[in-house]
Residue, then its C-alpha position, 0 to 999 in steps of 0.5 A: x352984788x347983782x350989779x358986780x355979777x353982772x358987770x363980771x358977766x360982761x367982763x367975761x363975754x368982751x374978753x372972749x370976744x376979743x380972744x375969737x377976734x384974735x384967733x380969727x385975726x391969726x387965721x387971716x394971717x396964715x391964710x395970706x401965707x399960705x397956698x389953696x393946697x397947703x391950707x387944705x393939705x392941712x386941714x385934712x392931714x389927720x381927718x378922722x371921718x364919722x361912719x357917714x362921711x364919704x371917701x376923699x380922694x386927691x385929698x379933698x374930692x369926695x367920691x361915692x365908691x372906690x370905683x369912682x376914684x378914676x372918673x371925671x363925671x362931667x366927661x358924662x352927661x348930667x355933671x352940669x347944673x342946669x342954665x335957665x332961659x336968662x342964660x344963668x346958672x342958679x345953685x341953690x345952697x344952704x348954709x348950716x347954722x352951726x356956723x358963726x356970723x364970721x364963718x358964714x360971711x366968709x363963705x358968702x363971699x367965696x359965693x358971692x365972687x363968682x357972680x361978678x364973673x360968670x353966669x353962675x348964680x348961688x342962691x339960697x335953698x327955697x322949698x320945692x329945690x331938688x338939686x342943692x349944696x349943703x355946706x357944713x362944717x364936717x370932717x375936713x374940707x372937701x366937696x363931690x365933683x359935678x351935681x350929683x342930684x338931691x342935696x350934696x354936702x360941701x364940708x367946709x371945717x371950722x377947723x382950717x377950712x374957712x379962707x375964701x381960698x378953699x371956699x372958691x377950691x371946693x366949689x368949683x369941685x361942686x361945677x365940676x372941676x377936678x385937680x389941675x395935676x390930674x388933667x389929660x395933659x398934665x405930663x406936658x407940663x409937670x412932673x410927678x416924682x412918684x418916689x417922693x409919694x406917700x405909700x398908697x397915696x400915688x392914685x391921687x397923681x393919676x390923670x383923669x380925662x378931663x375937659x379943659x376947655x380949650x384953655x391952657x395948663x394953668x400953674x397959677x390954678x386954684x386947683x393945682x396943688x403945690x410941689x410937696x404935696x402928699x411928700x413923704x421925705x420932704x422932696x418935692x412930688x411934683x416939679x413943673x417942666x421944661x422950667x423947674x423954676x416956675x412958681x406954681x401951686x401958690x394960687x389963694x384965689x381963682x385963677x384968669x384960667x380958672x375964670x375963662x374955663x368955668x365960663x366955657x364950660x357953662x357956655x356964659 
């Protein structure tokens, strides 16, 4: 009796195991298919936060206060993490235990991709760190934009939020990044349809003096966001101009631009 206990006992945990397999197999399907915003959109559409979570705005940037919502930090100073005298940015991180082995390699890699090109270098937290990110599994997906100082929570959900897509999105939030559609010359290039917009949720269209590095308006960014987004008709928000026909908001990882902007930036 004890050995056929045992042996359904194994049964049971091999069948869960190839059932969390197939969960993460379709996943991995839909991330293939869908954009950076899309997936975020998504994940963050029916966000409960708890007491302690902070106010998202633009759908998944976090910010302190309500007077906060218009403000690109790093067009102040002490937005950047620091560079040391070997010309690296070091960013501690640590990442929360609750995440299973597959999560916390998916996030590893979204870590781990902008080393091969850029002088940013996530390492994990040591004692005596004053400045990290903690990525948990919180409300939604969603990361503060800049160093804030202390720890700085990046929530990346079990629920939809583990691509290397959003991994890349919400950390470069975390450098310092804001939203391609919120950037200073954005009416240059895209057209928002504020009739199209969700009631109260037109603030997230609103341009941020941003620092865009000299490079251009980037379509295929990480950070834009596709045409539907925040529809409340199912009409697009959002139409690139003068050619209504470009593709654009459709990125699942960084951009060449977003590459060549996070390098001028930290001067790498």
């Amino acid at each position: 009796m004890l050995v056929f206990s045992w042996s359904l006992v194994a049964l049971l945990l091999t069948s869960s195991s190839c059932a969390e397999e197939e969960v993460a197999a379709t996943e991995e399907d839909t991330s293939r298919e869908l954009s950076v915003g899309a997936l975020l959109e998504r994940a963050n559409r029916d966000r409960t936060p708890d007491i302690d979570e902070p106010t998202l705005i633009g759908g998944d940037i976090a910010i302190k206060s309500w007077a906060d919502r218009n403000a690109d930090p790093c067009t102040t100073s002490g937005c950047l993490w620091g560079k040391w005298s070997d010309g690296k940015v070091y960013i501690p991180y640590y990442i929360a235990s609750h995440f299973s082995s597959r999560e916390q390699a998916i996030i590893t890699r979204g870590l781990e991709s902008f080393s091969s090109v850029s002088c940013i270098r996530f390492r994990p937290y040591q004692n005596g760190d004053r400045d990290w990110l903690s990525i948990e599994s919180r409300n939604g997906c969603y990361s503060y934009v800049g160093r804030l100082g202390g720890g700085q929570t990046v929530s990346l959900s079990h629920q939809g939020c583990l691509y290397h897509s959003t991994v890349q999105h919400e950390l470069l939030h975390a450098l310092g990044f804001n939203h391609e559609q919120t950037r200073s010359d954005r009416d240059n290039h895209i057209q928002v349809y504020w009739e199209n917009i969700m009631d109260g949720m037109d603030y997230n269209f609103y341009k941020i003096d941003t620092l865009n590095q000299g490079t251009p308006y980037d379509y295929n960014s990480v950070m834009q966001y596709e045409k539907y987004a925040f529809s409340k008709n199912n009409l697009p928000t959002m139409m690139p101009i003068p050619n209504s026909n470009v593709s654009f908001g459709q990125a699942t990882q960084m951009s060449k631009n977003d590459i060549d902007r996070l390098n001028r930036l930290y001067k790498c």
